[in-house]
C-alpha positions in Angstrom: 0.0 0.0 0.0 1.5 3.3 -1.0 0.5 6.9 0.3 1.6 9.3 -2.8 2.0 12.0 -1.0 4.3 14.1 -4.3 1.1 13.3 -6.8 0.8 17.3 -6.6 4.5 18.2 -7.6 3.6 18.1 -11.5 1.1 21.0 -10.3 2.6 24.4 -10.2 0.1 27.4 -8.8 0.5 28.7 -12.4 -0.8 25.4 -14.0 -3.8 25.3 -12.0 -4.2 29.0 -12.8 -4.6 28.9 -16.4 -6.4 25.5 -16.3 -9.4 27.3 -13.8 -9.2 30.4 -15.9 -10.6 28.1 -18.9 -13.3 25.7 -17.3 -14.3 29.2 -15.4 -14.5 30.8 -19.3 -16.5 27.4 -20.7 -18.7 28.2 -17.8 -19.1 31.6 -18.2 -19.8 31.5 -22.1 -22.3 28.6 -22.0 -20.6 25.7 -23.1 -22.7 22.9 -23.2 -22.2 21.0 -19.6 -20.6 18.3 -20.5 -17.5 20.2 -22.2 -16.8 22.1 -19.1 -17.0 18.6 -17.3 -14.9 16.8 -19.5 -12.2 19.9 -19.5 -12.2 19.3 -15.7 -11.8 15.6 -16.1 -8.6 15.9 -18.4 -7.2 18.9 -16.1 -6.9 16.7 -13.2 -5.9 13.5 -14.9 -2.9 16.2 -16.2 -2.4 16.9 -12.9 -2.1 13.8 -11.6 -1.1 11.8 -14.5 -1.4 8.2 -12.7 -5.2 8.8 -12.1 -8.3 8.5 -14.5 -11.2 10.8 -13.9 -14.9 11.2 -14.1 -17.6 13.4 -13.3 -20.9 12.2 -12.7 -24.0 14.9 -13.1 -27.2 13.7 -10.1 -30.2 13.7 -12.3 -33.6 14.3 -10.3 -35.9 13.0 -12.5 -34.4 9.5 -12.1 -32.4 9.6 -9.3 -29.5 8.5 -10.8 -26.0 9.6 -11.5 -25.3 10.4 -15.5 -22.5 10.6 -17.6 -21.1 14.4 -17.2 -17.5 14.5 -18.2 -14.6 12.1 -18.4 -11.0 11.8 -19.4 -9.0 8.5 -19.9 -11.4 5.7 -18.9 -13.2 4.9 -22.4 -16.5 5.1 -23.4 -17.5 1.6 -22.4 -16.8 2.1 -19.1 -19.2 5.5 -19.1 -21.3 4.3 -21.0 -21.3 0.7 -17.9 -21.7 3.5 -15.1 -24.6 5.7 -16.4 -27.7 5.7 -14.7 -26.5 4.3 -11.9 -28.7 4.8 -8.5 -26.8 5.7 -5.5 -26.7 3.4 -2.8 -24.9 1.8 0.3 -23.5 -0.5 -1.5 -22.2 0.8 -5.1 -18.8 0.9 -5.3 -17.1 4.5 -4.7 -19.1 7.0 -6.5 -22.6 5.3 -6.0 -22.0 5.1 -1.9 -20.3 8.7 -2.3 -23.7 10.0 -3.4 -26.1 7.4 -1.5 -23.7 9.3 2.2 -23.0 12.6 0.7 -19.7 11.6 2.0 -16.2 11.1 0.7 -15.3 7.8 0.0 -11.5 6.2 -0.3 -11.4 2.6 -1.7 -7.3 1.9 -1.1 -8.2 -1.5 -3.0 -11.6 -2.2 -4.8 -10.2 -6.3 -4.6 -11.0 -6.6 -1.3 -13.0 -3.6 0.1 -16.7 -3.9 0.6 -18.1 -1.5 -1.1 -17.2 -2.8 -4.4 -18.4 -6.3 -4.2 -20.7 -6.1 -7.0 -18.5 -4.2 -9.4 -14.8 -6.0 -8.6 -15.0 -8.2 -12.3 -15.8 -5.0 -13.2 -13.1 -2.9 -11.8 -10.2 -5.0 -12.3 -11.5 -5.4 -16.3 -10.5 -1.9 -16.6 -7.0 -1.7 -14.2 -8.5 -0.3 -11.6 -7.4 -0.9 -7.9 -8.0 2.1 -6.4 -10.8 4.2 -6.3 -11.9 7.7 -4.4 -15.5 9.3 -4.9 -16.6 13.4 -3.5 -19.7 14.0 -3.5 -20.4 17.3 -5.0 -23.0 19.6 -3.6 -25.0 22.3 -4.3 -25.1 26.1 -2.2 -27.6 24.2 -0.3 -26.2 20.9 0.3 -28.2 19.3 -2.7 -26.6 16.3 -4.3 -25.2 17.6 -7.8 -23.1 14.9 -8.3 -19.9 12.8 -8.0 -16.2 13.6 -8.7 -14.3 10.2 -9.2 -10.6 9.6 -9.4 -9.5 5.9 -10.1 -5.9 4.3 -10.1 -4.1 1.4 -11.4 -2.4 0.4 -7.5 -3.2 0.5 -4.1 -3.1 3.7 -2.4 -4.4 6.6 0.2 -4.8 10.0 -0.3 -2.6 12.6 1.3 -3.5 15.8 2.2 -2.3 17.5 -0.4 -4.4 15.1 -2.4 -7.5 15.6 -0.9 -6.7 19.5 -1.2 -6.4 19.4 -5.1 -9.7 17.1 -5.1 -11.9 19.9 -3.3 -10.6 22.1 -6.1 -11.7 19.8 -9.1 -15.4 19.4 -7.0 -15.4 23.2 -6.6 -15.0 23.6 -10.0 -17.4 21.0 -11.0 -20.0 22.2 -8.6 -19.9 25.9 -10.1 -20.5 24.2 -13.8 -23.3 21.9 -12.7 -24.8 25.1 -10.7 -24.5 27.5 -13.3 -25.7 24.7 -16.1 -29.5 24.5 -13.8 -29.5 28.2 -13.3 -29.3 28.3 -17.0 -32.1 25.6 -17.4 -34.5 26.8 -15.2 -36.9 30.0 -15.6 -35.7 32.0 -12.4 -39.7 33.1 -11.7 -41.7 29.5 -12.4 -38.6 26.9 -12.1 -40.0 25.6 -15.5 -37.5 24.9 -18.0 -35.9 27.8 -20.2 -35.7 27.8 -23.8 -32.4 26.6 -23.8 -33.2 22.9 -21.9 -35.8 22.6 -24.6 -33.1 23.0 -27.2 -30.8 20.1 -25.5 -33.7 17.7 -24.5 -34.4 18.4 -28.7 -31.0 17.8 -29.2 -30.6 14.9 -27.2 -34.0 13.3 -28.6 -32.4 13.8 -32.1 -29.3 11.2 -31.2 -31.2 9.1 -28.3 -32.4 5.9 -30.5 -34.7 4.4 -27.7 -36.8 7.7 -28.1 -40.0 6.1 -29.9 -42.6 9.4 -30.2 -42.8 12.7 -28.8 -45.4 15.0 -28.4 -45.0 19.4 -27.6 -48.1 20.6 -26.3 -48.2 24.5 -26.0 -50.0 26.8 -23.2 -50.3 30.1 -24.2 -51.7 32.9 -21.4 -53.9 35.2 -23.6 -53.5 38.9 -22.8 -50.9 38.4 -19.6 -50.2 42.1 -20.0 -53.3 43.3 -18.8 -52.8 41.7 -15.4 -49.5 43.3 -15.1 -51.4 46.5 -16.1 -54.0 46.3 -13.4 -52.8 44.1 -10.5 -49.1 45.2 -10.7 -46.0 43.5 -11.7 -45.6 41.5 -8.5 -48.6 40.2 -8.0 -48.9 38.9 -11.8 -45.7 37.6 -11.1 -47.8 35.5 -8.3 -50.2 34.9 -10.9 -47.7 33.7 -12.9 -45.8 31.4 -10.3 -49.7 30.0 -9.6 -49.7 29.3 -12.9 -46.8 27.2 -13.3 -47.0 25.3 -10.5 -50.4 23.9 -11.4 -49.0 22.9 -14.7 -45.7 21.3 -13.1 -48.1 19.3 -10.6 -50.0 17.8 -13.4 -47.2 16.8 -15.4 -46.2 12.6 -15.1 -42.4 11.6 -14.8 -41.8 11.7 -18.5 -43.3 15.0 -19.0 -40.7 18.5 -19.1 -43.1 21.3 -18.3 -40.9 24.2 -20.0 
């Protein structure tokens, strides 16, 4: 068992500089969330060049973890983990999520945690695993930030120091991608979800039929005209809310 405590000395303060500077421009210009992720994924794995990295995004809607960004591990691996429900018993990032804790798996051959998945693990070279959970302003689950080695080992402190900073960075993308998402007033979806769930539709081949159904509040204006501007808002918020309680689990009220 080895405790690589100089995994940090290929980092210089400059290094993670610049590499913050661009996620934190992706971010800021609207890159689709899963570019930002990914850049994250490969900025750590440069970092730390032994590791392999992932980001998993929390979904709501099915309470599972979904592929958000990744760097090394290849797409049959992603494609193995997504959708995964966390749980007490679901290797690293799964139990990560399930305790909203951090969890260090010094060797996924023998520790608990991972008896479903060790086939799995060791299929890919991994015998190390850590998961952080990565939360919201409000101590929401958002997702997980995984970090996966080929040997047995423990994170240092410095290690666990650079890992906050890759969550912190993830946790700003995935917070500024919902903001994005979400209508600030009704918390129905924007325009722009409706243009990725569109553009996921497009490439998603289990997708069988879809149907848009349009509501349409004839002459709004006049209620901001006579009751005011916050109390249409109200009206408004009313408004949504009924529609969002009458829509099933595979409706998007937007």
């Amino acid at each position: 068992m080895t405790n690589q405590s100089n995994t940090i000395q290929t980092a210089t303060s400059w290094n993670v500089f610049e590499a913050q500077k661009k996620i934190l421009e992706l971010v800021a210009r609207g890159a689709p969330l899963s570019e930002s992720l990914t850049a994250i994924s490969r900025f750590s794995e440069e970092t730390i060049p032994s590791m392999m990295a992932s980001v998993l995004v929390f979904e709501d809607s099915s309470q599972s973890l979904r592929k958000g960004g990744y760097g090394r591990l290849p797409s049959t691996f992603q494609d193995a983990i997504d959708g995964m429900a966390p749980g007490p018993v679901t290797g690293s990032c799964g139990t990560a999520a399930y305790r909203k804790s951090r969890v260090i798996c010094e060797d996924v051959r023998i520790d608990p945690l991972w008896i479903p998945f060790r086939e799995f693990a060791v299929g890919y070279g991994i015998q190390s695993a850590w998961s952080t959970p990565i939360l919201g302003a409000e101590g929401n689950l958002t997702g997980v930030f995984g970090m996966y080695y080929g040997d047995c080992r423990a994170p240092s402190e410095e290690d666990l120091k650079l890992v906050d900073h890759f969550v912190n960075l993830a946790s700003i993308a995935i917070e500024q991608h919902r903001f994005e998402m979400r209508d600030p007033l009704t918390g129905l979806g924007s325009r722009k979800l409706l243009d990725n769930l569109v553009a996921s539709w497009k490439v998603n081949s289990t997708v069988q039929s879809l149907s848009v159904a349009l509501l349409n509040l004839d002459h709004f204006k006049v209620h901001n005209a006579h009751l005011g501007r916050r109390d249409a808002d109200k009206l408004l918020k009313q408004a949504s809310e009924r529609i969002s309680k009458n829509a099933t689990q595979t409706d998007f009220a937007i």
